[in-house]
N, C-alpha and C positions, 0 to 999 in steps of 0.2 A: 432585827434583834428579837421581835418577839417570836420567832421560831423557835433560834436559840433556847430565849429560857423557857419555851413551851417543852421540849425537850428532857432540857434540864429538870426541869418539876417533873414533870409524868414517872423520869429512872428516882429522883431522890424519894418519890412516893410508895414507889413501888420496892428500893430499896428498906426503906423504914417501915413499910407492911411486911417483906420477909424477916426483919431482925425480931419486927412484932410479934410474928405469928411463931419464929423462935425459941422466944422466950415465954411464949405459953405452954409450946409443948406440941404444937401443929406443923408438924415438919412439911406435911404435903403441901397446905400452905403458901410454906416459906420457898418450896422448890417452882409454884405457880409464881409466884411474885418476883423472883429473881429470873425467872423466866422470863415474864414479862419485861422487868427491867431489861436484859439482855435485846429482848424482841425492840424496847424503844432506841436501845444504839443503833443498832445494825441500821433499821428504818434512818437514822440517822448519817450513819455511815453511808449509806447504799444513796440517798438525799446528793451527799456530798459529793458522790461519785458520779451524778447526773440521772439515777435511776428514780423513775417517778411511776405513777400508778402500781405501787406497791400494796400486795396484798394488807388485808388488816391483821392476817394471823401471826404472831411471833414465829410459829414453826413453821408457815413458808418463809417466811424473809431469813430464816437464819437457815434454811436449806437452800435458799437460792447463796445466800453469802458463801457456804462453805462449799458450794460446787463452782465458784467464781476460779479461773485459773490462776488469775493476777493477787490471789489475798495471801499470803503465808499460812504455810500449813501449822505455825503453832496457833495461829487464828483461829484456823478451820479445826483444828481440835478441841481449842475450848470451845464454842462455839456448837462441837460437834455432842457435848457433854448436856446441853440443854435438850440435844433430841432423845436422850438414851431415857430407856424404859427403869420402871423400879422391879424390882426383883420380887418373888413372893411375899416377902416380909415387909413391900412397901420400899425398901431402902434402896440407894445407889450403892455404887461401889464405894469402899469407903475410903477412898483418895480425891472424891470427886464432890466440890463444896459447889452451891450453884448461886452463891451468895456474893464468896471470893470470886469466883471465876467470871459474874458481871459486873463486881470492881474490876477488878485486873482488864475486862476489854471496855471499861469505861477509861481508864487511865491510860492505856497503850493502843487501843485500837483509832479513838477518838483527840489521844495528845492534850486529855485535858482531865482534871478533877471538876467532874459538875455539883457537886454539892462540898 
């Protein structure tokens, strides 16, 4: 059990640091932290799936996930939206929320609401 909510707290933390950093006005930020969050499912996911000695970086663990054969490619796309670059102005594309898109594979990837 105490995996579990080890888990759970790290993504709620890191979810409520991007909304934080949001609503100040720090969007880069908000795209680190929902980064992260995303980086502590997958570590999650990948857990579940029998994968251990997993890197510490969010961006390898979510490049190992989206080259997995066996994950669904809408997976591997949101997923795919954490690794993309910001454009000169700083910004992503603007379809692409990195906030939403670690809800949504908290909820659907995981099968669960953690916070």
């Amino acid at each position: 059990m105490q995996m579990v909510e080890n888990w759970r707290n790290e993504y709620t933390y890191e979810i409520e640091h991007a909304f934080s950093a949001l609503r100040t006005g720090n969007e880069g930020l908000a795209r680190v932290c929902a980064r992260r969050a995303a980086g502590i499912l997958i570590r999650e996911y990948l857990s579940r799936q029998g994968y251990h000695n997993q890197s510490v970086s969010a961006i390898e663990r979510l490049t190992v996930f989206i080259s997995l054969p066996h994950v669904d490619k809408k997976y591997q796309d949101i997923a795919s939206h954490f690794l993309l670059k910001v454009d000169n102005d700083h910004k992503l594309p603007e379809n692409i929320d990195l906030i939403d898109d670690a809800q949504w594979l908290a909820k659907n990837l995981l099968l669960e609401t953690p916070n």
